[in-house]
Structure formats: structure tokens, C-alpha cells
MDTraj code that builds the backbone (N, CA, C; nanometers):
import mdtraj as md
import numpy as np

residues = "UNK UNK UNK UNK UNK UNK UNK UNK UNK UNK UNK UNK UNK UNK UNK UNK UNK UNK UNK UNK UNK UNK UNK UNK UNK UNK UNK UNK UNK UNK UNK UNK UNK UNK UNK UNK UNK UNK UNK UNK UNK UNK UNK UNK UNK UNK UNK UNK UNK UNK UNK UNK UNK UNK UNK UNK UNK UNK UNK UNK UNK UNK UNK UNK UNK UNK UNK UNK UNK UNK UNK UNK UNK UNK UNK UNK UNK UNK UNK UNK UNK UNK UNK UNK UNK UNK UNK UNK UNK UNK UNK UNK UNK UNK UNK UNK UNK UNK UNK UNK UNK UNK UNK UNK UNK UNK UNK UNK UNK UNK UNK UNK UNK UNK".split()
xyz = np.array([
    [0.0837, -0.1184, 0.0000],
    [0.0000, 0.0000, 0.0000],
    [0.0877, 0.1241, 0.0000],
    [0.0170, 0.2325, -0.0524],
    [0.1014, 0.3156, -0.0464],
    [0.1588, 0.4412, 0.0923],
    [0.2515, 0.4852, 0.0859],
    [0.3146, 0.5253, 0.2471],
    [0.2939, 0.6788, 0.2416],
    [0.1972, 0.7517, 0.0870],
    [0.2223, 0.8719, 0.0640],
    [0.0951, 0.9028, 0.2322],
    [0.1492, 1.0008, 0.3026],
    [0.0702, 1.0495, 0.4551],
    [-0.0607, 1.1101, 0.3655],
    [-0.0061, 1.2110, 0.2234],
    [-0.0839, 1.3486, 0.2001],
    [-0.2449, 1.3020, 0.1230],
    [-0.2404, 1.1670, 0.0976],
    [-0.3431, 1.1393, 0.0149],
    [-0.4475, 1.0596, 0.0831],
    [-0.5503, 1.1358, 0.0690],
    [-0.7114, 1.0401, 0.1243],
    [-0.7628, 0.9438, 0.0494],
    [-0.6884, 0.8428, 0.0117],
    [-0.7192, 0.7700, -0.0983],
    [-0.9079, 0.7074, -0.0899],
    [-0.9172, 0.7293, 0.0169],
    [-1.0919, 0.6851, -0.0030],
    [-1.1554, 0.8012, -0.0324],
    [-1.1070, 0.9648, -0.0575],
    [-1.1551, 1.0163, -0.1393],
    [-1.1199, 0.9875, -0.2625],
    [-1.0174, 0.9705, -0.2802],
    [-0.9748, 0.9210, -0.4167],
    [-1.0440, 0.7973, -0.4459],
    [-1.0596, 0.7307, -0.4440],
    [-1.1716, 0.6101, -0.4995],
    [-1.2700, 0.6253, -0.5057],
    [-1.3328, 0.7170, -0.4144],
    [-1.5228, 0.7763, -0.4401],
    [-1.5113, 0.8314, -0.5596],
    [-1.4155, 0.9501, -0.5456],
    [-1.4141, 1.0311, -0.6910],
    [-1.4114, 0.9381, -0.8320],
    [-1.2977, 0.8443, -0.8587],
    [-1.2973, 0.7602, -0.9518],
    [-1.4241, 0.6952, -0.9575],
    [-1.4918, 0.6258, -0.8747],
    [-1.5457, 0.5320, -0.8997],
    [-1.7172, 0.6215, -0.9082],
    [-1.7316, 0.7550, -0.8839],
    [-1.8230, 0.7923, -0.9289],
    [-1.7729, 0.8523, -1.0423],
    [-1.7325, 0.8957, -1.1208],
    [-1.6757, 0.9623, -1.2303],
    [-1.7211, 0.8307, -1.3493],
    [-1.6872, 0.7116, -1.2938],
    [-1.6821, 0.5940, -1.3886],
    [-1.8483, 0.5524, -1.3958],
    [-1.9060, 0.5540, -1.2499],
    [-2.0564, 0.5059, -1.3408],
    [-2.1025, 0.6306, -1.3914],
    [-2.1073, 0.7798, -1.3984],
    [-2.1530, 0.8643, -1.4621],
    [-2.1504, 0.8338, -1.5891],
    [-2.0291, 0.7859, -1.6272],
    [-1.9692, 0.7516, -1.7525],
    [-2.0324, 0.6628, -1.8321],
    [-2.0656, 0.5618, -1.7348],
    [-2.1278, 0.4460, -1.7947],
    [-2.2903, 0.4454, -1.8022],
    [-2.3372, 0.5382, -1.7068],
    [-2.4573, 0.5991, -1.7371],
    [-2.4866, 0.6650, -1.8545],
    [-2.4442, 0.7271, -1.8827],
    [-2.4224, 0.8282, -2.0138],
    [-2.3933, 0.7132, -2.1527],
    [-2.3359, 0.6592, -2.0949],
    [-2.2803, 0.5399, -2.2012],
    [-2.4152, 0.5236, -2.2281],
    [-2.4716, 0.4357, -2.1366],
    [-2.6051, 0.3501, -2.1691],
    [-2.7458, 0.4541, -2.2353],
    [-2.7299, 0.5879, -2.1852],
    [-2.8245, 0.6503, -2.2370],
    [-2.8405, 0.7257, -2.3992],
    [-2.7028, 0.7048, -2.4594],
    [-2.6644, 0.7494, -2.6005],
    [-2.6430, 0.6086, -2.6347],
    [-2.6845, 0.5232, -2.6253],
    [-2.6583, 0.3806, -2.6927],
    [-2.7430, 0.4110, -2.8184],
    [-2.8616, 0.4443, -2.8205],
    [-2.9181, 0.4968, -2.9615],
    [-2.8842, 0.5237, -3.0437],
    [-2.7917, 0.6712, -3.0202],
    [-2.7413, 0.7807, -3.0842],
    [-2.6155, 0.6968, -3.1861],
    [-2.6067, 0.5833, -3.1502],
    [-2.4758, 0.5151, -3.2049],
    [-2.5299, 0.3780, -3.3305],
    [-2.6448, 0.3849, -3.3111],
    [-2.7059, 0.2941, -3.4078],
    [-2.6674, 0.2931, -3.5611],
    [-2.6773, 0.2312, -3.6443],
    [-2.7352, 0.2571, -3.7774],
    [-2.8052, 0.3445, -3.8390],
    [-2.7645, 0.4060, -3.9185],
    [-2.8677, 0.4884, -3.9778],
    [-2.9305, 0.4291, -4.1020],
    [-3.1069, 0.4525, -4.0658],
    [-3.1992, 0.3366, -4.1778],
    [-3.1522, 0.4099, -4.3237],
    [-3.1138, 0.3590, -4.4302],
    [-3.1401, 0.3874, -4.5549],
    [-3.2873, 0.3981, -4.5935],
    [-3.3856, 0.4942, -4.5598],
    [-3.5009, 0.4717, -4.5984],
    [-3.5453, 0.6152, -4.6713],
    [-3.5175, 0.6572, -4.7673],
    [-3.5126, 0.8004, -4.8113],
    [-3.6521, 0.8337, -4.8474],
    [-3.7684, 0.7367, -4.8324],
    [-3.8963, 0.7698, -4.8466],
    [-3.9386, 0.7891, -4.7274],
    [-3.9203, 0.7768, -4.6246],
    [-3.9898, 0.8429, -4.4899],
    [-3.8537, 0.9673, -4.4522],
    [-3.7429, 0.9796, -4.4774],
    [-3.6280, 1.0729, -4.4733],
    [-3.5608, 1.1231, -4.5574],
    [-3.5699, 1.2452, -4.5879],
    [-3.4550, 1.2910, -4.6937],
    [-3.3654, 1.2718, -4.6900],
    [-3.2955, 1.3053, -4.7970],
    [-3.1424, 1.2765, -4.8064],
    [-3.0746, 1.3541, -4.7286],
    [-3.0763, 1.4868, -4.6803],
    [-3.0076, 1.5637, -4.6154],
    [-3.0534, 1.5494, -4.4461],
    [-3.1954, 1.4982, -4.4311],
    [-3.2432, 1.4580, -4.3017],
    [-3.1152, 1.3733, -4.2335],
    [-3.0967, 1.2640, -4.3389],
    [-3.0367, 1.1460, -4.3324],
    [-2.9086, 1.1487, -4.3369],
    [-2.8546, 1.2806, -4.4029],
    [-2.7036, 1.3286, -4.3790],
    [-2.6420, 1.3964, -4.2281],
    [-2.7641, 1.4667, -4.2025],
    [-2.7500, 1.4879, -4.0331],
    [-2.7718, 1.3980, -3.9413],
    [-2.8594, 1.3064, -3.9956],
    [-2.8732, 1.1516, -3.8779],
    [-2.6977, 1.1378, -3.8897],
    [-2.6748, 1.0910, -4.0047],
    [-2.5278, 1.0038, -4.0111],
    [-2.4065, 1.0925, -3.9348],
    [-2.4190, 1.2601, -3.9493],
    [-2.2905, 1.3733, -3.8657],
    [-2.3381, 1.3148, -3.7351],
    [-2.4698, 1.3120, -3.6861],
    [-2.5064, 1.2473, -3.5391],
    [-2.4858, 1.1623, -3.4923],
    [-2.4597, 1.0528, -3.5637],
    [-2.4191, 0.9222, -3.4936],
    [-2.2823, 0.9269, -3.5200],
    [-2.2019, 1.0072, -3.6144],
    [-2.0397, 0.9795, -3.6199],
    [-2.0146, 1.0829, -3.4492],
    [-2.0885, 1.1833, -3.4285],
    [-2.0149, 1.2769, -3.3485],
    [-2.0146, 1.1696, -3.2099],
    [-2.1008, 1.1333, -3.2074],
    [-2.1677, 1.0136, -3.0985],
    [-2.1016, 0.9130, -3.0536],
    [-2.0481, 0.8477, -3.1668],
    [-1.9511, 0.7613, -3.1642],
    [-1.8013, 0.8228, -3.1129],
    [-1.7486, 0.9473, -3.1995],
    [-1.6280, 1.0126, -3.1462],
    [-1.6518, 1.0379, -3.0286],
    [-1.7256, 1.0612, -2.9412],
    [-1.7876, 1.0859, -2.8130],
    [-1.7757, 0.9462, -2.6979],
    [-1.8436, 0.8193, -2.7713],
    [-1.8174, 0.7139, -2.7022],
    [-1.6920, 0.6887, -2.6734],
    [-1.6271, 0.6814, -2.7998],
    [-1.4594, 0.6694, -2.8016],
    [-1.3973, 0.7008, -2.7101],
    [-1.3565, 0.8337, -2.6873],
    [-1.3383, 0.9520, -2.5443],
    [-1.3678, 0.8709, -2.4395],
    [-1.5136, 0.8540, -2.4221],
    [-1.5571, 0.8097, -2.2680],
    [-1.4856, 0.6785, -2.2431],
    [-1.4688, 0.5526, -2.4012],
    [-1.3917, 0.4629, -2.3543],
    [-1.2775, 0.4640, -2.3115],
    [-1.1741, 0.5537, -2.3520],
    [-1.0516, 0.5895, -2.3133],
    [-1.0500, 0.6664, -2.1848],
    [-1.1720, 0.7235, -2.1030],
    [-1.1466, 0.8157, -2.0048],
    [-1.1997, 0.6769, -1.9074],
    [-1.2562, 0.5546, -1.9198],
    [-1.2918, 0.4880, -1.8336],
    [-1.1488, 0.3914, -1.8349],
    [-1.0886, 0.3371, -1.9152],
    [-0.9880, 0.2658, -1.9389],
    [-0.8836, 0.3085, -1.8240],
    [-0.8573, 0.5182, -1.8382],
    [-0.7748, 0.5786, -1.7000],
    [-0.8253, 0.5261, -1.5975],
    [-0.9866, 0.5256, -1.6087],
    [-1.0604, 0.5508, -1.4483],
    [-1.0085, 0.3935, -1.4043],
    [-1.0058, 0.3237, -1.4903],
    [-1.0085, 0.1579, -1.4600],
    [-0.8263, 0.1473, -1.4021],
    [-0.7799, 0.1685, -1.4459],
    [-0.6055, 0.1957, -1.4246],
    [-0.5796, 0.2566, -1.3014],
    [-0.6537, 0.3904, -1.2859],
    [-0.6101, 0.4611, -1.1482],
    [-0.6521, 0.3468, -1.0774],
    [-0.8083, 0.3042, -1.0323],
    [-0.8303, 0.2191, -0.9448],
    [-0.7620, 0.0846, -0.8951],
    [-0.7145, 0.0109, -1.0350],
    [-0.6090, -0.0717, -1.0061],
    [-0.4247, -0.0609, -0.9189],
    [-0.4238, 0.1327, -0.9663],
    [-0.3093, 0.1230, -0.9316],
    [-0.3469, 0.1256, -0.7420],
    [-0.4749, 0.1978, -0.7244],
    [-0.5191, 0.2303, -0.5823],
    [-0.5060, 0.0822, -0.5175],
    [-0.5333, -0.0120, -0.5475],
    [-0.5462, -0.1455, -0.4907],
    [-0.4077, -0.1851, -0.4789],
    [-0.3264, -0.1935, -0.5978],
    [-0.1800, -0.2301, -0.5889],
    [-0.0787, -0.1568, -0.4887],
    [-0.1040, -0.0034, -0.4600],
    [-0.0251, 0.0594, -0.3603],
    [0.0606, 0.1629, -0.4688],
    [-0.0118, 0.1471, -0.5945],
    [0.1236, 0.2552, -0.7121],
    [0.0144, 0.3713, -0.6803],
    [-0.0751, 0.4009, -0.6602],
    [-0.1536, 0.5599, -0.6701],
    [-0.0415, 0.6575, -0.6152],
    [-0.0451, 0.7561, -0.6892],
    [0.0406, 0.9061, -0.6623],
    [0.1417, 0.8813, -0.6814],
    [0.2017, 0.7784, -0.7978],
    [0.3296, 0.7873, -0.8125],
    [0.3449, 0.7665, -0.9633],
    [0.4402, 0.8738, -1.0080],
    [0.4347, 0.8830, -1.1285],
    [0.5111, 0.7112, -1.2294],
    [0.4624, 0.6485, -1.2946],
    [0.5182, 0.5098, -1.3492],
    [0.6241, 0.5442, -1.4503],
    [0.6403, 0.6459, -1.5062],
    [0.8071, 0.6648, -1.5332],
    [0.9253, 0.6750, -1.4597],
    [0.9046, 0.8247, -1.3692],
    [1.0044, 0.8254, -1.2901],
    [1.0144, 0.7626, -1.1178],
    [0.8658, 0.6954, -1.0764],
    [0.8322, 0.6483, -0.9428],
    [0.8462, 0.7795, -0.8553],
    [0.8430, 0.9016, -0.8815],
    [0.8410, 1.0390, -0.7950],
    [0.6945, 1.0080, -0.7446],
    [0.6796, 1.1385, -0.6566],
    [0.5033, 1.1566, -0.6238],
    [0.4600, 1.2103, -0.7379],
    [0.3706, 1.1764, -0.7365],
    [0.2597, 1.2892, -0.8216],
    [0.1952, 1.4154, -0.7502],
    [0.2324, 1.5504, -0.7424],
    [0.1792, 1.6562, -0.6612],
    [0.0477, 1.5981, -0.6419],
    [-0.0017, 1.6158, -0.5588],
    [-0.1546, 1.5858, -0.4326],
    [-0.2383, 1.7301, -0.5388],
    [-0.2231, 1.8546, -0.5920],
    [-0.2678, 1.9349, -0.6762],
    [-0.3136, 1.9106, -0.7979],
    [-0.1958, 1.7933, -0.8068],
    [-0.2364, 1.7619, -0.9821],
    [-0.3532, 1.6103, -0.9620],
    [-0.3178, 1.5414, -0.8440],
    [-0.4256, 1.4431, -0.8614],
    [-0.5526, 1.4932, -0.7947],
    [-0.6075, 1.5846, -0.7351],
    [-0.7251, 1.6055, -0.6865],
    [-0.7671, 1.6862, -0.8643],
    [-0.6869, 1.7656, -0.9445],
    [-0.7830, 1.7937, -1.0839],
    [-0.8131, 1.6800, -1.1850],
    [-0.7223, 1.5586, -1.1266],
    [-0.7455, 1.4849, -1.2577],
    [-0.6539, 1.3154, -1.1639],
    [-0.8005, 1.2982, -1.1091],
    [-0.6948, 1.1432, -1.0428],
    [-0.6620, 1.0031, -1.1072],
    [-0.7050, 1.0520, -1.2085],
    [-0.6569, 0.9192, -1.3315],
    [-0.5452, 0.9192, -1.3840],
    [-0.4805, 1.0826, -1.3620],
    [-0.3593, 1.0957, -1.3986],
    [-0.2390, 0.9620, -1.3499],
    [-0.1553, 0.9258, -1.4516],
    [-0.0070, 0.8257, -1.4060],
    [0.1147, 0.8907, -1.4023],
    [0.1214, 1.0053, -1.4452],
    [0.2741, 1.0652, -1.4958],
    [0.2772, 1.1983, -1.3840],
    [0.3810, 1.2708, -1.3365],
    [0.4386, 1.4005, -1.2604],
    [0.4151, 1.4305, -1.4057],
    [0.3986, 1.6342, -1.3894],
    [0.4014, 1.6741, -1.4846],
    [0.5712, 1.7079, -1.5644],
    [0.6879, 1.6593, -1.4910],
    [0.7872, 1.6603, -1.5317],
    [0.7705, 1.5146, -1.6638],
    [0.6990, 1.4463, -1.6519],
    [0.7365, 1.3170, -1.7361],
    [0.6228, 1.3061, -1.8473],
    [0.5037, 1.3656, -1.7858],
    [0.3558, 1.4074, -1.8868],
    [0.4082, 1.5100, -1.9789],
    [0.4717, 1.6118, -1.9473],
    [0.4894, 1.6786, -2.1112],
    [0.6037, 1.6601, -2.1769],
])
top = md.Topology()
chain = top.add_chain()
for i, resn in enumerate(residues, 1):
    res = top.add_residue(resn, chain, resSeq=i)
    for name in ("N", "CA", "C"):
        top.add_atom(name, md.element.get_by_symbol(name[0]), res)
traj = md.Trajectory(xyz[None], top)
């Protein structure tokens, strides 16, 4: 486990682990938005049907995102269980306690992130 004094890690796991079903809430409620679009140009125009299709691509670029922001959320939590939380996996430094309360999925110090 980890020996950092400065971190409340059971705030840190509420935060993750609500951040992640929001996520997956949201997931489940645009599951629509990601469908097929009907080829049916007699109940939809063609240009109706050109904005269905920008809607479900933006939708999808959208899912994408959330999969990659749950993939972090899934990682931080693992590292929380293993004892690696707040430590950067390049250089094993801390991770400033500043930079993980804006973003606790973060893995890298910002010396090794940019």
C-alpha cells in the first residue's frame, strides 16, 4: 500500500469510482445515438439522413473519449489497490496531491507528462 501520509485515498476512490458510473450511465443513455442509420429516403430525406449520419459519427467520437477516459478511471483504481496511486510510473516520484485532486486518473508528474 502506499506510504504517501498526504493522500485520502478513499476520497480518491469515491471520486474515480463515481466519475466511472456517470460515464457508464451516459454510455447507456446514447446507446441509440450510435445505431445505424436506416437507408429509408422515403420516410427521410437525403439531407435529413445526412445529419442523422454527422449524429451518430459525433456520438460515436464521443463514445470513443468516454472509452478511453474509463480505461484511466479503470487503471487509477487498479493502481489504488496495488499501492502505485500518486506515483508517477516513469520516474516512481510523487505525483503533486494538486495535480491528482484535478485529474486522479492521472499516471505521470508533470515533469514526465509533457
Amino acid at each position: 500500500m502506499t506510504d504517501r501520509k498526504d493522500l485520502d485515498l478513499k476520497m480518491f476512490r469515491a471520486a474515480l469510482e463515481q466519475e466511472r458510473a456517470e460515464l457508464l450511465e451516459l454510455a447507456d443513455t446514447t446507446e441509440g445515438d450510435r445505431k445505424p442509420v436506416e437507408l429509408d429516403q422515403q420516410s427521410v430525406g437525403r439531407l435529413s439522413r445526412m445529419d442523422a449520419m454527422q449524429a451518430q459519427a459525433m456520438s460515436k467520437a464521443l463514445d470513443g473519449r468516454r472509452q478511453g477516459r474509463l480505461l484511466m478511471i479503470n487503471t487509477a483504481l487498479v493502481r489504488l489497490e496495488e499501492g502505485d496511486f500518486g506515483y508517477c510510473e516513469a520516474c516512481d516520484e510523487d505525483i503533486p496531491l494538486k495535480r491528482l485532486e484535478i485529474d486522479p486518473a492521472v499516471r505521470r508528474c508533470v515533469k514526465c507528462a509533457g
